[in-house]
Wavefront OBJ file of the C-alpha trace (Angstrom):
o trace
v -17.087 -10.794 6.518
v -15.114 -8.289 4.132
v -15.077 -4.313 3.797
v -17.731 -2.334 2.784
v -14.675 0.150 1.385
v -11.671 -0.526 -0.361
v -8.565 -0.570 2.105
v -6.113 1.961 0.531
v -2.321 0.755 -0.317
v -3.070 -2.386 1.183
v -1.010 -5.178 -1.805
v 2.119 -7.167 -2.934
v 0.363 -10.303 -1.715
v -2.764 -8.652 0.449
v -4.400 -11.697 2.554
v -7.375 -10.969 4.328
v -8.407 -14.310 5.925
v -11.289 -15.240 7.710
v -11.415 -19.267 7.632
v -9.044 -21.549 6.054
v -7.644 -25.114 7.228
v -4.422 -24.842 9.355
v -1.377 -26.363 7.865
v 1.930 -27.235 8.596
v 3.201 -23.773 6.760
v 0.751 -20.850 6.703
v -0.385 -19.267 3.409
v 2.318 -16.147 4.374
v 4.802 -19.130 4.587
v 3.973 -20.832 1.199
v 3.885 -16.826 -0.400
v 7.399 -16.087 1.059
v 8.464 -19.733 -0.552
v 7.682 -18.811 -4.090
v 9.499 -15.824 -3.393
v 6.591 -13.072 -3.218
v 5.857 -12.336 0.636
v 3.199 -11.090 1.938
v 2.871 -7.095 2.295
v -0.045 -7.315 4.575
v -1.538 -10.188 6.277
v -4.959 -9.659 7.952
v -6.893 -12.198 9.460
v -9.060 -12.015 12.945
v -9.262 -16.012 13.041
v -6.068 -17.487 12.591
v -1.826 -16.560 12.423
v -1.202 -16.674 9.074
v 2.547 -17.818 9.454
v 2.940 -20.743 11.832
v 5.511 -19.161 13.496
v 3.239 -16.012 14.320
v 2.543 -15.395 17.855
v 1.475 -11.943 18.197
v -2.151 -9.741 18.056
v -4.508 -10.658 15.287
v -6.688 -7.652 16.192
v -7.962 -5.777 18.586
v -11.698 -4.997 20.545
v -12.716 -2.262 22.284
v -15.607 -2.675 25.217
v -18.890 -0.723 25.073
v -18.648 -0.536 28.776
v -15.777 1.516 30.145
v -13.880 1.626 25.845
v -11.176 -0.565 27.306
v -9.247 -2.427 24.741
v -7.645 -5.933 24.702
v -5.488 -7.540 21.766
v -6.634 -11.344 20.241
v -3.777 -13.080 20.032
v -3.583 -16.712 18.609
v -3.788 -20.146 20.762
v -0.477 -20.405 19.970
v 2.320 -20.327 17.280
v 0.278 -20.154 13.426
v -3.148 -21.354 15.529
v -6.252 -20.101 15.810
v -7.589 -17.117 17.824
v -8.258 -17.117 21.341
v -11.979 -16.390 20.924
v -12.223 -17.276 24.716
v -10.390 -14.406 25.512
v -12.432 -12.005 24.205
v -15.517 -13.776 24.969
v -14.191 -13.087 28.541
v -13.154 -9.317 28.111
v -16.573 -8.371 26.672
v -19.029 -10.644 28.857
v -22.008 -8.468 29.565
v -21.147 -6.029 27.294
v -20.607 -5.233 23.408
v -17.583 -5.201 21.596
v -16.424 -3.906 18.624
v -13.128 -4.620 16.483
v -11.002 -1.584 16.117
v -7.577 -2.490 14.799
v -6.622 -5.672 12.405
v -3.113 -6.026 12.725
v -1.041 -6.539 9.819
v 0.783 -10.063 10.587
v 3.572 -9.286 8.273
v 5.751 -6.914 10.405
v 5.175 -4.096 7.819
v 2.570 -2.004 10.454
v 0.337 -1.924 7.872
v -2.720 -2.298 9.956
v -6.017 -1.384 9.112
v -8.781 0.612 11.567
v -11.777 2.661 11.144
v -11.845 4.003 7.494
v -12.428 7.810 7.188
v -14.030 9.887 4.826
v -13.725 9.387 1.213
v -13.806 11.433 -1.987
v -17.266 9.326 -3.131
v -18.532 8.936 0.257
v -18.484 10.038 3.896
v -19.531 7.037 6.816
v -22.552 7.521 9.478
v -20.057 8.003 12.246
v -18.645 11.430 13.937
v -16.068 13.415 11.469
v -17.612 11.079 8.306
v -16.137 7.583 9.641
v -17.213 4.239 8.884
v -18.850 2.132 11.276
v -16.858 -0.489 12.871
v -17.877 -4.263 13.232
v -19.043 -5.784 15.649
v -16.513 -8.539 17.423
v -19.128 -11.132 17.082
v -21.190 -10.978 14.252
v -19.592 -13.665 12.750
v -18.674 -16.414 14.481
v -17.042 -19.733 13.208
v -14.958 -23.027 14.267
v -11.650 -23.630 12.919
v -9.709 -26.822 13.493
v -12.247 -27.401 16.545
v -11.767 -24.147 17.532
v -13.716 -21.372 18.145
v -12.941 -17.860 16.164
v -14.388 -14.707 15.013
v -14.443 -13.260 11.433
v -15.165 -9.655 10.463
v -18.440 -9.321 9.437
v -19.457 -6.338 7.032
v -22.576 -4.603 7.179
v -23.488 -1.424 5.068
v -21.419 1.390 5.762
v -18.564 -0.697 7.983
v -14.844 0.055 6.714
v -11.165 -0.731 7.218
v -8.564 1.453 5.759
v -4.717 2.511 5.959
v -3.127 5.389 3.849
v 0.037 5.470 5.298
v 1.321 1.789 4.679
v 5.028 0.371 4.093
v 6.079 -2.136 1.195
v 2.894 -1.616 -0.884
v 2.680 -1.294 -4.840
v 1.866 1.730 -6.501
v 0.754 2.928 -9.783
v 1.069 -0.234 -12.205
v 3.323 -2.456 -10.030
v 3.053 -5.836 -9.924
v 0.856 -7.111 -7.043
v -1.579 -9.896 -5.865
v -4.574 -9.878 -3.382
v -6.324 -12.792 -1.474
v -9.152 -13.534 0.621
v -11.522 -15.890 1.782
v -14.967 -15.121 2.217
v -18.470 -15.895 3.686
v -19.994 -17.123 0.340
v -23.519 -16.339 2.070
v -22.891 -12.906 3.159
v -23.101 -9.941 0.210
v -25.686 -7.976 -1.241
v -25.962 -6.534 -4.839
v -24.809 -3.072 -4.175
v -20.977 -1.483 -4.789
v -18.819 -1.937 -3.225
v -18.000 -4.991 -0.964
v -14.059 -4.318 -1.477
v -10.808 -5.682 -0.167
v -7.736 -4.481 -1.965
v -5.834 -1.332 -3.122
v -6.709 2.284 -3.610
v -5.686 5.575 -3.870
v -3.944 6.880 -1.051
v -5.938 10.440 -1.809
v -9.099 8.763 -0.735
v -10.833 10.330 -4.508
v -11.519 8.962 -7.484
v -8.534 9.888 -9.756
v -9.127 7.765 -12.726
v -10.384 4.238 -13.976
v -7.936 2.177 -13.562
v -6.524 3.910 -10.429
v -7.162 0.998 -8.053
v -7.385 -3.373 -7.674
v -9.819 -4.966 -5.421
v -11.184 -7.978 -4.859
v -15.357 -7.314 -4.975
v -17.529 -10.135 -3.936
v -21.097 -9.443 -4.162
v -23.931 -9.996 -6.949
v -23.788 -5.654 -8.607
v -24.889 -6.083 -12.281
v -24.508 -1.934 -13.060
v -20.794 -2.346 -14.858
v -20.354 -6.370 -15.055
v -21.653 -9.876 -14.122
v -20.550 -13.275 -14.536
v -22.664 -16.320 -14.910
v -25.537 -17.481 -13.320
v -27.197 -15.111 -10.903
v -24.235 -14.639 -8.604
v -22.337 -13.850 -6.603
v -19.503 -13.470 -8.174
v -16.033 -12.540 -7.386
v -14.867 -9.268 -9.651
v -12.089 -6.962 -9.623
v -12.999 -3.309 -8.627
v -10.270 -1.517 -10.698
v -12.069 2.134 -9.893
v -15.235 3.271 -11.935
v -16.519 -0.152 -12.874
v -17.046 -3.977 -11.824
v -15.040 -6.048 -14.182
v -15.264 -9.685 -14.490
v -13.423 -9.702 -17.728
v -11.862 -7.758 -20.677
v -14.339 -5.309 -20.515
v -17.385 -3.969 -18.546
v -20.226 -6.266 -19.153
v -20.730 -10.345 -18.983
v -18.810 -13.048 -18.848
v -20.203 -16.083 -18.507
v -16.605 -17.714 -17.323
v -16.793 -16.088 -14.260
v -18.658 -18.319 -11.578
v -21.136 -18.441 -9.445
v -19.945 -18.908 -6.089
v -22.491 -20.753 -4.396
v -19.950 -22.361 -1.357
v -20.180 -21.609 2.753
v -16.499 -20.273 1.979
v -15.007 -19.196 -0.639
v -10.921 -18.302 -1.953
v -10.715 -15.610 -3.725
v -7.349 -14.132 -5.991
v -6.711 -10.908 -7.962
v -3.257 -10.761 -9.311
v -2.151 -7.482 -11.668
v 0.748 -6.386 -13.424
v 1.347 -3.948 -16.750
v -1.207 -5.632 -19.515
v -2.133 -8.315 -17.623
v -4.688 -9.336 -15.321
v -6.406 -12.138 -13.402
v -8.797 -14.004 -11.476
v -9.634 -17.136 -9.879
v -12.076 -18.326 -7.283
v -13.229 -21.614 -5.754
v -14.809 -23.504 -2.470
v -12.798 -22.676 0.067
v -12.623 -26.161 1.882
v -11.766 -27.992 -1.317
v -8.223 -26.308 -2.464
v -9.269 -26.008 -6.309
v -9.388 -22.683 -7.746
v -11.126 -21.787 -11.239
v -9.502 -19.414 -13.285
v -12.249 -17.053 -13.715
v -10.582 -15.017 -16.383
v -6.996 -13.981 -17.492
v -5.713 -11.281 -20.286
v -5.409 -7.444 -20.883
l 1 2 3 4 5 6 7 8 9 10 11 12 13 14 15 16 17 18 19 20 21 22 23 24 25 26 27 28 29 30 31 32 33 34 35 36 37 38 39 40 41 42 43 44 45 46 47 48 49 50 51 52 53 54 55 56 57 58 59 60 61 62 63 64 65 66 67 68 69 70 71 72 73 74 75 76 77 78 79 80 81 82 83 84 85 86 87 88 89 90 91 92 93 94 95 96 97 98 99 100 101 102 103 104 105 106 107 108 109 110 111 112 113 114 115 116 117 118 119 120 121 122 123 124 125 126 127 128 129 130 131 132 133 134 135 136 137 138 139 140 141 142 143 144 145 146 147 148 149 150 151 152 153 154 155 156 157 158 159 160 161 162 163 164 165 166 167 168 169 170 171 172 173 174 175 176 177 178 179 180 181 182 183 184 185 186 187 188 189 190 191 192 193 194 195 196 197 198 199 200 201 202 203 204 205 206 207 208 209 210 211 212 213 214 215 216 217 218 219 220 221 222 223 224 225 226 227 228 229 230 231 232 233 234 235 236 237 238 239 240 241 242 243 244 245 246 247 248 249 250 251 252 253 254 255 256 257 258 259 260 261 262 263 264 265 266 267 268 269 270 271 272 273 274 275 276 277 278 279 280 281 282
């Protein structure tokens, strides 16, 4: 239910969500209160301000390639699953645009070729996911998530409102807790707009998965880590560290936040609202 690539430009406050509790404000809301917005607000299951009304993504039909945007049930509510069970009924679908809920148009579709790797698709594209490979309920409510197989990517270049170089910035997600592997990379964050590797330290990334090459936490994983280009870091250094987590929970939150010297991590259950701080420093 994340990307198989990092997204490219894609921070400030980055939310990818795939399952979290409604509430009277959504997590957009409460990140404009504290007075740091979101930048980009991607989710395929739910408006993530409750005043949100318009698409949360968008399918296109194996059939005839006829596309329909997913809107919400209504105001910050859930997707209307039922309308694209109806679009694609005898058919397949597949997600092609997540739409960036923040007004920004910093939406994310079919990721293209990179400087480390090129996808299985025509022209060196990633795959795109299927629109119901991974279903959940919400409030009740029917919804789908984005689920990530091997070689499936997401990615803008051109966005608006995003930091660069060593601006301060802040990423969240929630994820399937059962759905990784122990490969690199299983990303969701920010990148070089070039698409190549241009140095460590050149990107931030939320990585979920159980890769013991460049780090590990404790236990046997998985763990969340922050993909800051060249290496899997889940502290000061590449290596151990036994403070970050397992993540053994159905769901689970995930936070990167990053500014000059200064970096940091938490994690927790999704469903229970308590984050860990998995580690914090230079």
């Amino acid at each position: 239910m994340l990307f198989s690539k990092p997204m490219n430009r894609l921070n400030g406050v980055l939310t990818f969500i795939l399952l979290i509790k409604s509430t009277l404000a959504g997590p957009c809301d409460i990140y404009s209160s504290g007075g740091t917005p979101c930048v980009a607000a991607h989710s395929t299951t739910r408006a993530l301000y409750n005043a949100y009304t318009g698409a949360l993504y968008q399918v296109s039909r194996g059939s005839d390639g006829a596309t329909n945007d997913i809107s919400p049930l209504s105001g910050g509510g859930v997707a209307n699953a039922a309308a694209q069970d109806t679009f694609c009924a005898k058919t397949t679908c597949l997600i092609t645009i997540i739409y960036d809920q923040s007004g920004n148009g910093n939406h994310l579709t079919q990721a293209h070729p990179g400087g480390a790797a090129t996808g299985p698709e025509a022209n060196g594209y990633d795959y795109l996911a299927s629109a119901i490979g991974a279903p959940v309920t919400l409030n009740g409510e029917k919804a789908y998530g984005v689920f990530i197989s091997p070689k499936t990517g997401y990615r803008n270049d051109a966005t608006s409102g995003i930091a660069t170089g060593d601006e301060p910035e802040g990423l969240y997600a929630v994820l399937d807790g059962t759905h990784y592997n122990t490969a690199c990379c299983f990303d969701y964050g920010n990148a070089e707009v070039s698409n190549t590797d241009t140095g460590n330290g050149h990107m931030e990334a939320i990585y979920f998965g159980a890769d013991t090459k460049t780090g590990s936490g404790g236990g046997t994983g998985p763990w969340i880590m922050a993909d800051l280009e060249n290496g899997l870091f889940s502290g000061y250094a590449a290596g151990n560290n036994d403070a970050d987590l397992t993540m053994s929970s159905r769901f689970v939150t995930a936070t990167l936040k990053g500014e000059p010297d200064q970096w940091e991590m938490r994690g927790g259950d999704a469903t229970s609202g308590t984050l860990t701080t998995l580690y914090s420093g230079i």
